[in-house]
C-alpha positions in Angstrom: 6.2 2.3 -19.6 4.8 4.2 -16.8 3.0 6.7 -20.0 1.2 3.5 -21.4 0.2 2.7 -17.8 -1.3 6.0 -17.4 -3.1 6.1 -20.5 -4.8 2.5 -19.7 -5.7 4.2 -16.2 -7.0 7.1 -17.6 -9.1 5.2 -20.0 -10.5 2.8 -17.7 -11.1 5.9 -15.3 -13.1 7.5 -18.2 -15.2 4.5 -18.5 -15.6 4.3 -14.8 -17.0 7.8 -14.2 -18.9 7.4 -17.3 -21.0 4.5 -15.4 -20.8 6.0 -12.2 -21.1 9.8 -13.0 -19.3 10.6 -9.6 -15.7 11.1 -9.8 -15.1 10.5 -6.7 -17.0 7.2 -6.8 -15.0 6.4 -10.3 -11.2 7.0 -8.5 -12.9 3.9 -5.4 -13.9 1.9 -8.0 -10.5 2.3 -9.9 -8.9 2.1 -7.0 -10.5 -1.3 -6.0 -10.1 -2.7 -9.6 -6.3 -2.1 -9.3 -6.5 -4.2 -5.9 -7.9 -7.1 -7.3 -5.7 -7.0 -10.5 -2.5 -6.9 -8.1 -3.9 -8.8 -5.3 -1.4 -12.1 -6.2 1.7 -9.6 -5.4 0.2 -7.9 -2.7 -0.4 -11.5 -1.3 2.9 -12.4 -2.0 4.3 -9.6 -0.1 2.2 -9.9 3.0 2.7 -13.6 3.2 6.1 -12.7 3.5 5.8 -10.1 6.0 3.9 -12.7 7.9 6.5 -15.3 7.6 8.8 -12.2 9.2 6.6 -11.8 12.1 6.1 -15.6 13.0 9.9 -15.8 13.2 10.7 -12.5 15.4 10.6 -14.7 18.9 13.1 -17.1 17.6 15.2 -13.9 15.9 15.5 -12.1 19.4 16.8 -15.5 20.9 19.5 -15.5 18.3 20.4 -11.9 18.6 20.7 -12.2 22.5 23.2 -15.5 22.3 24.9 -13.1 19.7 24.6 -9.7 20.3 28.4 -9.5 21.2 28.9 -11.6 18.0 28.2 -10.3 14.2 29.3 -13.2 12.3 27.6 -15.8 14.5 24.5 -13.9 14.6 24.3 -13.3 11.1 25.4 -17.0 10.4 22.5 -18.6 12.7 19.7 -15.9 11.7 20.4 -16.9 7.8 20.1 -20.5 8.9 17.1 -19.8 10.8 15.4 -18.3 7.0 16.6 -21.3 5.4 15.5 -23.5 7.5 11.8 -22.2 7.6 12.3 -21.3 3.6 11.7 -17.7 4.5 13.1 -15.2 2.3 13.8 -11.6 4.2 13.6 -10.2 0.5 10.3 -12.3 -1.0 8.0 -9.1 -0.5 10.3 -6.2 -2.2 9.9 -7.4 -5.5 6.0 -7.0 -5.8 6.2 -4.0 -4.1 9.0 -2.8 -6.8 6.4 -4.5 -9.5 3.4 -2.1 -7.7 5.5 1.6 -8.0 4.7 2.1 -12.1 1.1 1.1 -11.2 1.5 3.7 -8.2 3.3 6.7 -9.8 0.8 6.2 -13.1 -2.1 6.6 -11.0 -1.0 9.7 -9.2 -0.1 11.1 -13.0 -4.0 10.1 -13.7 -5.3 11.7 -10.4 -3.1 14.8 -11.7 -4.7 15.7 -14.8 -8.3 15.9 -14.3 -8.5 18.0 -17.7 -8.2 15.2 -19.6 -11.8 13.8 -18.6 -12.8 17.4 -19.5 -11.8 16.8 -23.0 -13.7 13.3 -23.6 -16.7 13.7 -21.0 -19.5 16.0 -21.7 -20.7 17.2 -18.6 -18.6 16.3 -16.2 -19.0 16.6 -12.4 -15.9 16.1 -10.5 -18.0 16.7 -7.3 -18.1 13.9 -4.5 -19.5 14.2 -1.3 -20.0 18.1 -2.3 -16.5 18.3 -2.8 -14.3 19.2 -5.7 -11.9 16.3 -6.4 -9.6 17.9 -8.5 -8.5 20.5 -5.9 -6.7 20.4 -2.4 -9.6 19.8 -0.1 -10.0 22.8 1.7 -11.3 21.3 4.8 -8.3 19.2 5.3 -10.6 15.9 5.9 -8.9 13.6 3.5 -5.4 14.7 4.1 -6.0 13.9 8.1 -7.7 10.6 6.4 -4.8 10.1 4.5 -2.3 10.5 7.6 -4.8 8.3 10.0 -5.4 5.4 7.5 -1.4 5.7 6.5 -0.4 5.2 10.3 -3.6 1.9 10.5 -1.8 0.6 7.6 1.7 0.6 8.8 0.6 -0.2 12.5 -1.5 -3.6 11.0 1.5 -4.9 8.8 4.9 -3.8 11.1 7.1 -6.6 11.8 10.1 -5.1 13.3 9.6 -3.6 16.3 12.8 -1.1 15.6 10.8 0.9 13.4 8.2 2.4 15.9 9.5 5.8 14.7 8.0 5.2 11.1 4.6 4.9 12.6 5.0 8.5 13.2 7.0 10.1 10.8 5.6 8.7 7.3 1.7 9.3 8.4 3.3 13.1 9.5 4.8 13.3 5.9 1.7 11.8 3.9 -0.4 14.6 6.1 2.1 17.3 5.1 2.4 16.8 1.5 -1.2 15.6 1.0 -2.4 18.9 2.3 -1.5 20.1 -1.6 -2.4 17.3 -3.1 -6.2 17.3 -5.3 -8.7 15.4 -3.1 -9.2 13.0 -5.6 -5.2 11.6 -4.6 -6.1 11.7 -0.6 -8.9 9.8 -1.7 -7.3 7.2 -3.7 -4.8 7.3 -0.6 -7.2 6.3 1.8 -9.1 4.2 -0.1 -5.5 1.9 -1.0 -5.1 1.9 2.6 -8.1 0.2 3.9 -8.2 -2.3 1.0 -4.3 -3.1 2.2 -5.3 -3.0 6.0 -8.4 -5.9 4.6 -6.2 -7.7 2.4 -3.7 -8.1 5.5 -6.7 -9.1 7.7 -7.9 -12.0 4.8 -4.0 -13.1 4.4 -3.4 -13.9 8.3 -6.5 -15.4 8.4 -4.1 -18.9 7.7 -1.0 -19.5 8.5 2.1 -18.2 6.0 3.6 -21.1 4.2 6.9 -20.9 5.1 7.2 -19.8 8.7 7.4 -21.5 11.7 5.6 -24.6 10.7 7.7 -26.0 8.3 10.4 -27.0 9.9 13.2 -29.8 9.9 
């Protein structure tokens, strides 16, 4: 599955540089296409996260009445979803539906050669830099890390995971520092599409939070 993926991505890629003739500008307008063809789960996902957030005052009411009480808290806070038709799992499944899409890109972004074969000419220079190496100025692996920590920072819900917005953008800086530019890139360019997309999706209330209920 995730091969046929790739090949479609690498295909469209192809097509993309070959009406571009910047690499770098063919991986952000690939990158933007796949936003807008998975823009109904990502919307799904965030709407959810949304409904999450709305919900947190009432949450921490219910966990201090119950904090010396497991059953009764879990009892009350699975009312409290039901009764505002909130599901806590509603946004894993388009993220689950997104990882093929995400691991077959990254195999794309991996094997630069194959444009060799089917473009004559080609440039994989953008911005005087060589996409299909690590960038040896370490710009879009910081870009990565910064946009990764905007990302998370824009869309957290649960205060409890404050350590996150410091360990994954200090992993995504670590291992992008190997990766090809033209990855970071794709990266960075995912993240601010997601950190707009979040922006456009709280622009109205979530169905299903606070406002619905009994």
């Amino acid at each position: 599955m995730i091969q046929a993926i790739t090949d479609v991505l690498h295909i469209v890629l192809k097509n993309l540089y070959q009406f571009s003739g910047n690499y770098g500008l063919a991986i952000i307008l690939l990158t933007i296409l796949i936003r807008i063809l998975t823009w109904p789960l990502i919307s799904k996902q965030l709407a959810s996260a949304k409904a999450m957030q709305d919900l947190q005052p009432e949450l921490r009411k219910i966990q201090d009445k119950h904090k010396n009480n497991k059953e009764k808290l879990q009892q009350e806070t699975m009312e409290l979803w039901k009764r505002n038709k909130v599901n806590p799992l509603a946004g894993c499944l388009p993220l689950i539906i997104q990882m093929p899409i995400l691991f077959a890109m990254f195999r794309v972004l991996e094997q630069p050669q194959r444009l060799y074969e089917t473009i004559a000419g080609f440039s994989p220079y953008f911005l005087m830099m060589d996409m299909t190496k690590a960038d040896p100025y370490y710009i879009l692996p910081v870009l990565s890390a910064a946009t990764t920590y905007w990302q998370q920072k824009t869309i957290m819900t649960d205060k409890s995971q404050q350590a996150m917005l410091i360990i994954m953008p200090l992993m995504i800086l670590v291992f992008s520092i190997n990766f090809q530019a033209g990855l970071n890139l794709y990266w960075v360019v995912g993240n601010i599409l997601s950190v707009g997309h979040h922006y456009v999706i709280n622009r109205a209330p979530a169905k299903g939070a606070t406002g619905e209920k009994r």
